[in-house]
C-alpha positions in Angstrom: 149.3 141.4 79.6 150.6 140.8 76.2 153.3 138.4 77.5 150.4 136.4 79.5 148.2 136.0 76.0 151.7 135.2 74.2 152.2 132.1 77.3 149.0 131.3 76.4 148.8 131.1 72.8 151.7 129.1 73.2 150.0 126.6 75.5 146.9 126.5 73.6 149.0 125.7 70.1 150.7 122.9 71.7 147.3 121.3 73.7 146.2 121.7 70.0 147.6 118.4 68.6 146.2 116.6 72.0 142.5 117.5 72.0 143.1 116.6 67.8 144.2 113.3 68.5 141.1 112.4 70.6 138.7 114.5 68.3 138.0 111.7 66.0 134.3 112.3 65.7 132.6 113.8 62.8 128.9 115.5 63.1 127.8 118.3 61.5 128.2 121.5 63.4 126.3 124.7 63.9 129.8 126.3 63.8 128.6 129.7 65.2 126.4 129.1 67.8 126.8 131.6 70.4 123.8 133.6 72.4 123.4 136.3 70.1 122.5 133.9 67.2 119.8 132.5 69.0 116.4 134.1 68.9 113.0 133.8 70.6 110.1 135.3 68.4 107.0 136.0 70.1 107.6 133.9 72.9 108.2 130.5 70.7 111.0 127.7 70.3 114.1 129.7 69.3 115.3 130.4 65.9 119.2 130.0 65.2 120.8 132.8 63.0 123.8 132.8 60.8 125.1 129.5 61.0 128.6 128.3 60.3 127.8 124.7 59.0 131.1 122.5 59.3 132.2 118.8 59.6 133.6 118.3 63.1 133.7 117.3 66.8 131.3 117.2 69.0 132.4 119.9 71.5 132.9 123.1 68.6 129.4 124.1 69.5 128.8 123.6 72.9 132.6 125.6 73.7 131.8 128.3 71.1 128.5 128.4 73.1 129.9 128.7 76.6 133.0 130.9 75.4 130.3 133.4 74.4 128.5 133.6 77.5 131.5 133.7 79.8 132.3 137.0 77.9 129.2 138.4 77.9 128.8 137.6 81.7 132.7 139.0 81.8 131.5 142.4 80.2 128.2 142.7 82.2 129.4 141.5 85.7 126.1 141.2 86.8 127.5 139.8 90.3 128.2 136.9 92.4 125.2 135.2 92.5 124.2 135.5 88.7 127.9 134.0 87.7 126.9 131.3 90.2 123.9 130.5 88.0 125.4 130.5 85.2 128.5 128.6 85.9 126.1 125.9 87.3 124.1 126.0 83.9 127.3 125.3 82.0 128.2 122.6 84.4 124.7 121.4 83.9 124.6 121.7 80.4 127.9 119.5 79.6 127.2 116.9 82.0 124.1 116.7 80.3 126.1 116.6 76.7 128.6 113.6 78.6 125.8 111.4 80.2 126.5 108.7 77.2 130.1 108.9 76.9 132.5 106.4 78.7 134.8 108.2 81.3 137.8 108.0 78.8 135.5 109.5 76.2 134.3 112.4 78.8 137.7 113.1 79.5 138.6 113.4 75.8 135.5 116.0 75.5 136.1 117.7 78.4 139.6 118.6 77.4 138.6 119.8 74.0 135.7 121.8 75.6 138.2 123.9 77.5 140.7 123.8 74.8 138.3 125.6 72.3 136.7 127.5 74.6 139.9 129.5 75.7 141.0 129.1 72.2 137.7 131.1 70.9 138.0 133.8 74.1 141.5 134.7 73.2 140.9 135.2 69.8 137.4 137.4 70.7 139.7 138.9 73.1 142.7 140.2 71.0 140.2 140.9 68.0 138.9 143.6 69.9 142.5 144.6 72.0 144.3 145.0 68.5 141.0 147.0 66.8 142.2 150.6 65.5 141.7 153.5 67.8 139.3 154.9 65.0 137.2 152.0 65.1 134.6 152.3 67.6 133.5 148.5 69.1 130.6 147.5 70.3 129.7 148.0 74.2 130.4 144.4 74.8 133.9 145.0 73.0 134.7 148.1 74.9 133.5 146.0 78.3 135.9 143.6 77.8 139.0 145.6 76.8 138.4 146.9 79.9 138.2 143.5 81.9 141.1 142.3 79.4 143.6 141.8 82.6 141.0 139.8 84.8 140.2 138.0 81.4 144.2 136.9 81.0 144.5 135.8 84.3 141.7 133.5 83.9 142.4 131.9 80.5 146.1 131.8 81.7 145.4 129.6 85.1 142.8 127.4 82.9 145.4 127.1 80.0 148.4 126.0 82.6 145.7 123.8 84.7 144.9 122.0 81.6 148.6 121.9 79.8 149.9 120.6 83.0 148.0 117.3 82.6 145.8 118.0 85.4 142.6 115.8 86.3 140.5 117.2 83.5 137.5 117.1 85.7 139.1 119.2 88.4 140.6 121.6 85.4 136.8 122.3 84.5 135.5 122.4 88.2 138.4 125.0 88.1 137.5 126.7 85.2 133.6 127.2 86.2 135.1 129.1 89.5 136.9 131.4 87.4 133.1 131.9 85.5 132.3 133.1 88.6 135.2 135.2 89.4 134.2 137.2 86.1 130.8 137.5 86.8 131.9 139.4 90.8 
């Protein structure tokens, strides 16, 4: 497993300076927004917690967002059907965020999507591998140490599917069945 994250870390640095070059956008970012840091009180519009505020692309959010839920849906493994719901609300949810963008420009996103989101799971993912016997983690912490293998295998056939220079769209139709792989 370590040698997999170590491929993939390697992969990821270099697919770095790509999904830069196209990144040429600057809005302002939530920078942290992932589903714990959004609340509902009393049945209302939600309430976003601890934000993050930066300068950047586009896509930080909505792959920070979609990281996030992959794991928790990793951790949970609520079954087939619910990671089939869920992978078609992330589909959904980025088309949705590409509708205005011109199909070099969707690409572009697309790409950095996937790069940031695998970037943000292995970081989550080795934060919690590398944590001190002593320190107890969280439940969703201890979930995913223990789906740490699956977890590798996914973000290391994503990773190689988009390093390879791939159709970007069929990378992320790839990656959405590997969302549901997790969730089984």
């Amino acid at each position: 497993m370590v040698a997999v994250l170590g491929q993939v870390v390697i992969r990821l640095h270099r697919l770095r300076a790509r999904v830069r070059a196209q990144s040429a956008r600057g809005v302002l970012a939530y920078g942290d927004l992932k589903p714990e840091h959004v609340l509902y009180p009393d049945g209302g519009p939600p309430v976003f917690i601890d934000p993050g505020l930066l300068r950047t692309g586009t896509a930080v959010d909505a792959a920070k967002l979609i990281s996030r839920s992959v794991l928790t849906l990793a951790a949970s493994r609520p079954g087939p059907d619910t990671g089939k719901h869920l992978a078609e609300g992330i589909g959904a949810f980025t088309g949705s965020r590409m509708d205005a963008l011109s199909v070099t420009s969707r690409r572009a996103w697309l790409m950095e999507v996937l790069a940031l989101w695998l970037m943000d799971s292995v970081n989550i993912l080795t934060t919690y591998l590398s944590a001190p016997a002593e320190l107890p983690l969280p439940t969703l912490g201890d979930a995913l140490v223990g789906r740490a293998v699956d977890l590798c295998r996914m973000v290391d056939r994503i990773s190689a599917d988009l390093a390879s220079g791939s159709d970007t769209s069929a990378v992320w139709d790839g990656a959405l069945g590997h969302v549901q792989a997790v969730a089984a």
